[in-house]
C-alpha positions as CSV (number, residue, x, y, z in Angstrom):
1,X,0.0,0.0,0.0
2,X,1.2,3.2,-1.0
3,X,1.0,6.7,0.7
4,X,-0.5,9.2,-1.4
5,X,1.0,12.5,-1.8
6,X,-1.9,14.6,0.4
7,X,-1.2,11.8,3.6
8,X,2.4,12.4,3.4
9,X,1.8,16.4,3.2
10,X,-0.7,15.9,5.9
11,X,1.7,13.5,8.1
12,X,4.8,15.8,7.7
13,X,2.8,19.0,8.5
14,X,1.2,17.7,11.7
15,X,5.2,16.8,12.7
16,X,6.6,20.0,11.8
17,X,4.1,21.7,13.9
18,X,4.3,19.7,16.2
19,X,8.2,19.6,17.0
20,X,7.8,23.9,16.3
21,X,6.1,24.1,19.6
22,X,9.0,21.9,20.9
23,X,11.7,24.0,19.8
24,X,10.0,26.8,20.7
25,X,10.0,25.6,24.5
26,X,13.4,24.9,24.4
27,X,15.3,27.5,22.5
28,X,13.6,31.0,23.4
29,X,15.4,32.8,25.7
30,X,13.4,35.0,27.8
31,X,13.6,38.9,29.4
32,X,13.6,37.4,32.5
33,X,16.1,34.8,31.9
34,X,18.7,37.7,30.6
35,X,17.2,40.1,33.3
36,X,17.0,43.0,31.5
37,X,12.9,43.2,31.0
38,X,12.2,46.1,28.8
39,X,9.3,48.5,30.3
40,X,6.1,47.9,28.9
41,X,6.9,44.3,27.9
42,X,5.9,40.8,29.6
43,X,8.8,38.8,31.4
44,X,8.6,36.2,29.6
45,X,9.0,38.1,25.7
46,X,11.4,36.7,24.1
47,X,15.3,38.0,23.9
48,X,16.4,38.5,19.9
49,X,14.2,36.2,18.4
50,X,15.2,34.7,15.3
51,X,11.8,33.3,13.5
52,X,14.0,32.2,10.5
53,X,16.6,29.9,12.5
54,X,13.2,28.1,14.7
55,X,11.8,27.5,11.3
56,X,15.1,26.2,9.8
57,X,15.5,23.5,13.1
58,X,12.0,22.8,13.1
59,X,12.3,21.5,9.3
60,X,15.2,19.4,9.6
61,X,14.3,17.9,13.2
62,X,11.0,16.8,11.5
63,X,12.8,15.3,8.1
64,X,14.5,13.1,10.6
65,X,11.6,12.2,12.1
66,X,9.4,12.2,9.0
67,X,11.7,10.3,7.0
68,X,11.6,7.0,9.0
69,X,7.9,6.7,9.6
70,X,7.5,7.1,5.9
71,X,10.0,4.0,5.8
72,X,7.7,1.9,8.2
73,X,4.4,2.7,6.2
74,X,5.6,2.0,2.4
75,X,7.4,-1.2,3.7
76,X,4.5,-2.5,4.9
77,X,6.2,-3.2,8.6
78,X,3.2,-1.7,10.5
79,X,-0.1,-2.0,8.6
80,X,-3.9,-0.8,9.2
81,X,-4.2,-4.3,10.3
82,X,-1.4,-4.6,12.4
83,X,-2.9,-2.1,15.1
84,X,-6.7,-3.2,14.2
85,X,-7.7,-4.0,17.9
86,X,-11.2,-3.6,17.7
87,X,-11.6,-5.5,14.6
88,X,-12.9,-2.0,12.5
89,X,-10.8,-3.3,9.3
90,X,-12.0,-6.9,8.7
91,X,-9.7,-10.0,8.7
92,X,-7.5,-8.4,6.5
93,X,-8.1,-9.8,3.2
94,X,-8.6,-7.8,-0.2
95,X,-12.1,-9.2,-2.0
């Protein structure tokens, strides 16, 4: 079975935005972390924020992680069947 080109958009998109919100946890350094807060700014804005590198991390963390699922799914490894546990698919065999 072969992925078609709008699961594989859909699969990597959910991933990349996924693993943004992740890098955006770990990599923003704060006002308050450098402890110069700027008046009439929160605490927590961030210190030189650099939208282009995020977006640059965020793509190639998720081609690492994208890459091997896709792996898994064309080779057949894991099918629908395969994690079928309430028997929604049928035995399993093409009529």
């Amino acid at each position: 079975m072969t992925m078609t080109i709008t699961a594989a958009v859909v699969l990597f998109a959910t991933i990349w935005f996924m693993v943004l919100f992740l890098v955006l946890q770990t990599t923003v350094i704060t006002q308050d972390d450098e402890g110069e807060v700027v008046d009439g700014t929160h605490a927590s804005a961030p210190v030189n924020f650099r939208l282009g590198k995020v977006m640059w991390r965020t793509t190639w963390i998720s081609v690492l992680i994208f890459v091997p699922i896709v792996v898994v799914i064309e080779s057949g490894m894991i099918t629908m069947h395969d994690i079928d546990f309430w028997g929604r698919y049928g035995d399993g065999r093409n009529y």
